[in-house]
N, C-alpha and C positions, 0 to 999 in steps of 0.2 A: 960291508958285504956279508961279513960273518953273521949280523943282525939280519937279515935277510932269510938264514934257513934257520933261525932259532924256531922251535916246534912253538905253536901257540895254546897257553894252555884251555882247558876244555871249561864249556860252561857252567857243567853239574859237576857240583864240589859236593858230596858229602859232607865234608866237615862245616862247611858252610849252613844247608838244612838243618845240623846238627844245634847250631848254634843259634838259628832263628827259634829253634823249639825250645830252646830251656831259657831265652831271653824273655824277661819276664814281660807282662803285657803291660804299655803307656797307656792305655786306654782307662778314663777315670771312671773308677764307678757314680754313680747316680748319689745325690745325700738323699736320705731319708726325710727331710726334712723340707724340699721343693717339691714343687706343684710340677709335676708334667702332664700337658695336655695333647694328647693323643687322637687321632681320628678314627673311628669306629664305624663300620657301616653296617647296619643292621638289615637283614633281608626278613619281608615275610611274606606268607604262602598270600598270594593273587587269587585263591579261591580259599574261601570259610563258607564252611557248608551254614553254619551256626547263623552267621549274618546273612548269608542271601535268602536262607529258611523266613529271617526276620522281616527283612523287606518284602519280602513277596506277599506276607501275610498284613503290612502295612496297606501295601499297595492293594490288594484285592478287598480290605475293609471298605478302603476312600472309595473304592468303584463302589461297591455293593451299596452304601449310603447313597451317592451320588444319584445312580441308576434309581435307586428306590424314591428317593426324598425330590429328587426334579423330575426325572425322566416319566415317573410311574405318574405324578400330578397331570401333567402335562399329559399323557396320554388318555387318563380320566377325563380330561378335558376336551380334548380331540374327540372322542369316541361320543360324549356327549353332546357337541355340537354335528357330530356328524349323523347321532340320532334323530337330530331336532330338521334336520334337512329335507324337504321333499323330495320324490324317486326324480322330478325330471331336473334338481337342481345335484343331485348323486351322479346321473348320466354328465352333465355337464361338467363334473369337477373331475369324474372318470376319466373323459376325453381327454378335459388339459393335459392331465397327470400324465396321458399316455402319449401327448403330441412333444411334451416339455423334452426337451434333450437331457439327458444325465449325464451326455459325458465332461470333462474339464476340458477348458481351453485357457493355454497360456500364450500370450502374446508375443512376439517375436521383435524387438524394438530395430525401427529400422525399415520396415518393409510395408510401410501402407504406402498408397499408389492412387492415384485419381482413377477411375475405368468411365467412359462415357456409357449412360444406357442408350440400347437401340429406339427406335421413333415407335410411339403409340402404330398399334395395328388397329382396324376395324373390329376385330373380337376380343380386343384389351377390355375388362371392365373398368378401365379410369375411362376410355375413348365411350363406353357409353355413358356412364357419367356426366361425359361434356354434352353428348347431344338429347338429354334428360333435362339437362339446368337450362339450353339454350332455347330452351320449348316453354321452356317457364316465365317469363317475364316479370312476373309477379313477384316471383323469388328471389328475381336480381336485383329490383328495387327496393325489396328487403334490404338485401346484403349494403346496397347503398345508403337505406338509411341510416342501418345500422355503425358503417364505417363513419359516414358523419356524425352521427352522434357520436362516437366514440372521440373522434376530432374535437367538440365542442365541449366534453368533461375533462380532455387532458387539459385543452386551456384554461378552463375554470380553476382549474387542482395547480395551476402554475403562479408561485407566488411572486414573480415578478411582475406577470404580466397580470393579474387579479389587484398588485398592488399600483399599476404605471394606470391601467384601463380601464378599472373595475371587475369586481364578478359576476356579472351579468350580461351572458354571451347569446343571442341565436343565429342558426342556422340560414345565411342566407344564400347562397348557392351551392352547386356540387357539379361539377364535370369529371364524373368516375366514367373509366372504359375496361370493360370487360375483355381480356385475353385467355384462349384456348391454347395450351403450349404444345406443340407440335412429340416432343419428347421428353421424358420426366427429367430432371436434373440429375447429373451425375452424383455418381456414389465413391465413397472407399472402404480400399480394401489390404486384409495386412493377412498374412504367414502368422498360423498358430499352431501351437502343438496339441495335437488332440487328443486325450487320455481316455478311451472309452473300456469296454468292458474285455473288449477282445483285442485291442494290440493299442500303438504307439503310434500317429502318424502325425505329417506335418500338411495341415487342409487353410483354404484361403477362407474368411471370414469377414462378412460384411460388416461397417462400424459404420455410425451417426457420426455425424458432420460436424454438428456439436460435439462431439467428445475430442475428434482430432483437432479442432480448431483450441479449444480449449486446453488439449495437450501443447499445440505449440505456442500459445501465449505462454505456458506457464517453463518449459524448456527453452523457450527464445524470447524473452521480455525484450525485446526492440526497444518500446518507447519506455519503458522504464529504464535502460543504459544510457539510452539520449539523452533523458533526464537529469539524470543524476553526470553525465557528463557535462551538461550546462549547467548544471549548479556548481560544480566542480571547479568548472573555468572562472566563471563568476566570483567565486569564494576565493580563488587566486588572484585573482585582479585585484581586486579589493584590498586584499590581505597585503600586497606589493605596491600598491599607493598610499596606503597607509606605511610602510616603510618607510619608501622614498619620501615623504611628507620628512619625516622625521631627520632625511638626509639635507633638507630642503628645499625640493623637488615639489612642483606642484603639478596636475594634468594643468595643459590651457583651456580644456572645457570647463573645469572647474574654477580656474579664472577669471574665463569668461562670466562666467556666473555671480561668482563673488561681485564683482564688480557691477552688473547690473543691479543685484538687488542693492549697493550701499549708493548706485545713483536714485533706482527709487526711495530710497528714506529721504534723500537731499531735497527728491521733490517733492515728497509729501510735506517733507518739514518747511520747506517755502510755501507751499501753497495752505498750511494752516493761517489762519487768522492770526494777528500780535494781540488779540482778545484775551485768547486762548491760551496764550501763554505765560508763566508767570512771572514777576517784574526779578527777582533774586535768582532763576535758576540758570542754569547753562545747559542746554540741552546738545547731546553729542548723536547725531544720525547715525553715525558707524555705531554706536554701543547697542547691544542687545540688552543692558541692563533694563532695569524696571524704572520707569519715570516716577517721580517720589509726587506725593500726594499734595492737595495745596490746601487740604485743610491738616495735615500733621506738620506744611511748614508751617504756618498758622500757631499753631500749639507752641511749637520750639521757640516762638519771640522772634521782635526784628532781629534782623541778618543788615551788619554793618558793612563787611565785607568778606569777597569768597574767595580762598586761595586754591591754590593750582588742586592741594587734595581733597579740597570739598568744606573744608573747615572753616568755619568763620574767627575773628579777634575777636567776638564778644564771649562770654563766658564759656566754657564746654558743657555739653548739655550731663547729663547723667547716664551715667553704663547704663547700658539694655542688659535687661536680666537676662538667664540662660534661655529660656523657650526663645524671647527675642535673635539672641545674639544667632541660635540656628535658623532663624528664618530667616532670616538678614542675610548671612553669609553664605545663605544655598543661592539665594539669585545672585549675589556678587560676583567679581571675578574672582575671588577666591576663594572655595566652599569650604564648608567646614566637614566633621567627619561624615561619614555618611551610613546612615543605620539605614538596615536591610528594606527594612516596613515604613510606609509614611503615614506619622501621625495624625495626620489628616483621614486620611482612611476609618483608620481604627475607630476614633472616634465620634465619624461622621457615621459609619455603617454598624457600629460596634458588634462587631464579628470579625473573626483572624484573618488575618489577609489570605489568599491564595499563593501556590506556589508562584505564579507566575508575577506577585506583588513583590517576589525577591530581586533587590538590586542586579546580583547577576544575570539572574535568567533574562530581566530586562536587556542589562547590555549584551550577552548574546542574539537574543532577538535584534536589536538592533544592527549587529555585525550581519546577519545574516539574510536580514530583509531582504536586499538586492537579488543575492543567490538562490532565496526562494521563488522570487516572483521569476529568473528566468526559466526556474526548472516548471513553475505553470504555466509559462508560453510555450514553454516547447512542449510539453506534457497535452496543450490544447493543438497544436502545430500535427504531433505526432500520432496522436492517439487515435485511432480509429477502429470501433467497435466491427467485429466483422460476425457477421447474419448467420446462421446455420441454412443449407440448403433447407427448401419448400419440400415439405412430403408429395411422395409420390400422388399423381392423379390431381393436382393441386391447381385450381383456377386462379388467374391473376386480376386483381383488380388496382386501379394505378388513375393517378388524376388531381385534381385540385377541388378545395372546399374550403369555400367564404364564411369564416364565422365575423359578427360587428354585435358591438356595443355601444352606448351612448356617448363614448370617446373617441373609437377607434374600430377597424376593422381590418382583420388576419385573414391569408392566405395562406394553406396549408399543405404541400406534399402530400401526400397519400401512396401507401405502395401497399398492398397487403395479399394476400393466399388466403382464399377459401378451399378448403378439403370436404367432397360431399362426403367421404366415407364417416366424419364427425360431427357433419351439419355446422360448423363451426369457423372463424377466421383463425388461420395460426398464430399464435401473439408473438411467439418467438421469431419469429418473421416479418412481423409489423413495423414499418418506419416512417415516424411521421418527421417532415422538417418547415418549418415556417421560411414561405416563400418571400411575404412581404406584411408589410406594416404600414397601413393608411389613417393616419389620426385626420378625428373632422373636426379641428381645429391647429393653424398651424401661426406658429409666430416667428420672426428675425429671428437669427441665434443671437446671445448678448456680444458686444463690442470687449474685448478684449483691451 
């Protein structure tokens, strides 16, 4: 209880502080003789008059060369061709200059839009156009020759059909029909930013058909995904029957196969002549090997008798040298090593093989065969070229045309646009397709 009012003594001792100060310091000094590595941070002034004086005077030489050595040429140049120019081809280049828009326009991604145009009026100049050409007759039977002919040189220029029919085509009929289109074909149209001389704004701006179409093949490859998703799958399947082979696992189509082709060897091998065949060999229908020659058995001496590996009890013939012992062993069931290049090659063509003479790239090609040919069906499946709309004011011509040769005679699609403002058909707009194929000569397909 008495420990209870004992006073408690205070925290500041003097004598205590006392004795912190003349206890001498634990803290070691440094040897003279280590390495202390210390961090240092060095600051310097963000502006030197010295260096920015320098570059400014770099940079203003490279211009003054620049401007002098290209800019000055070039304007000598200019100035002289625009001497050489007549006043009413000056007036003319005046105009453009003054028609040309100077301001920049950036495209706004996202915002093109189909817009329908409104239907030709009686005071449209494409609508008198139409009734100018339809007064001409003369002119349209142009346009029609012209389209047929054009018919009759693609197939000439066509190396399948040049090589199936000959190239030697004429013109035997044409039923072209002339179409006035009531309204031009629509347009688009996208959000751009306009930078001109006096502000900033965002104005709608007409684009080419061809350009948009173009942009989305090249943003949305469709058939190039399909593609490559059927080679894809293809390359799996494969890849995964060849496992399962391994596990062994066979498909039953491939069974089935197997099996048919080792009954046709059975019949062709019945159905050869006992002429034909020679009196010492044993021939095997299942084997893929090479049937041995019957003038090198001939060479080897009679054959006594043939045992199960091939070998006779009369003498053993003599080792095949090295060149032998690899050709021998590459058709055998069990090949020997296998060098990249075949000597055969080399020395029949004597020049280096190509890359594609390389063992590997062979057996890749081969792995891969199946995968490609499905990525070209779908790629032919998928793929469909799409037309830019017809220019404005643009007449249609559309129909069939008979070109025949001494073999054969084509039927041809026709679609095409004529534009009076170019006097011209538009090619980018032109689509020929072959209707039909009439040979005058026809025979049974073969029997199977």
């Amino acid at each position: 209880m008495l420990r209870l009012l004992r006073t408690k003594p205070g925290h500041f001792r003097p004598g205590l502080l006392q004795r912190l100060q003349t206890r001498p310091s634990t803290r070691r000094q440094p040897d003279p003789d280590q390495i202390q590595l210390q961090r240092v941070k060095v600051r310097r002034k963000w502006f030197r008059p010295w260096a920015f004086a320098g570059a400014f005077v770099v940079y203003y030489t490279c211009y003054q060369l620049y401007t002098t050595s290209v800019f000055g040429v070039l304007g000598k140049w200019l100035d002289q061709e625009f001497a050489k120019m007549s006043p009413k081809e000056r007036r003319k280049l005046e105009k453009e200059l003054a028609e040309e828009d100077t301001a920049l326009y950036i495209p706004l991604p996202g915002t093109t839009k189909l817009v329908e145009s409104p239907p030709y009026k009686g005071t449209d100049p494409e609508w008198k156009q139409f009734a100018k050409l339809s007064r001409d007759p003369q002119k349209i039977q142009s346009i029609k020759a012209s389209l047929a002919e054009y018919c009759k040189k693609a197939i000439e220029k066509h190396p399948q059909i040049s090589h199936d029919f000959g190239p030697e085509w004429k013109i035997t009929r044409a039923w072209l029909d002339v179409a006035y289109p009531q309204r031009p074909p629509p347009a688009f149209e996208r959000q751009a930013l306009c930078w001109d001389e006096d502000s900033l704004s965002v104005v709608s701006q007409p684009v080419d058909s061809d350009t948009v179409f173009k942009l989305e093949r090249t943003l949305m490859p469709t058939a190039m995904t399909l593609s490559m998703w059927s080679f894809s799958v293809a390359l799996a399947k494969h890849n995964f029957y060849n496992v399962a082979k391994q596990f062994g696992y066979e498909p039953r189509a491939e069974q089935v196969a197997t099996v048919q082709q080792t009954l046709d060897r059975i019949r062709q091998h019945m159905e050869k002549p006992p002429s034909s065949r020679t009196p010492g060999s044993v021939s095997d229908p299942t084997s893929l090997d090479a049937k041995p020659d019957t003038k090198d058995e001939k060479a080897m001496g009679p054959t006594k008798r043939q045992t199960a590996d091939g070998s006779t009890d009369s003498a053993p013939s003599p080792p095949p040298s090295s060149g032998e012992m690899s050709d021998s062993t590459t058709g055998g069931r069990f090949p020997g090593p296998i060098s990249p290049f075949s000597k055969s090659q080399e020395s029949a063509d004597g020049k280096q093989p190509s890359a594609k003479d390389v063992h590997g790239v062979r057996e890749v090609s081969g792995h891969t065969a199946g995968a490609w040919q499905a990525l070209r069906q779908k790629w032919q499946q998928v793929w469909k070229p799409k037309k830019p709309f017809p220019p404005r004011g643009s007449v249609k011509f559309s129909g069939l045309v008979e070109v025949a040769s001494p073999k054969a005679s084509l039927v041809v699609d026709v679609l095409a646009w004529y534009d009076p403002k170019t006097n011209s058909v538009d090619g980018k707009t032109l689509r020929l397709a072959l209707r039909a194929i009439k040979p005058r000569q026809m025979s049974p397909a073969p029997s199977r």
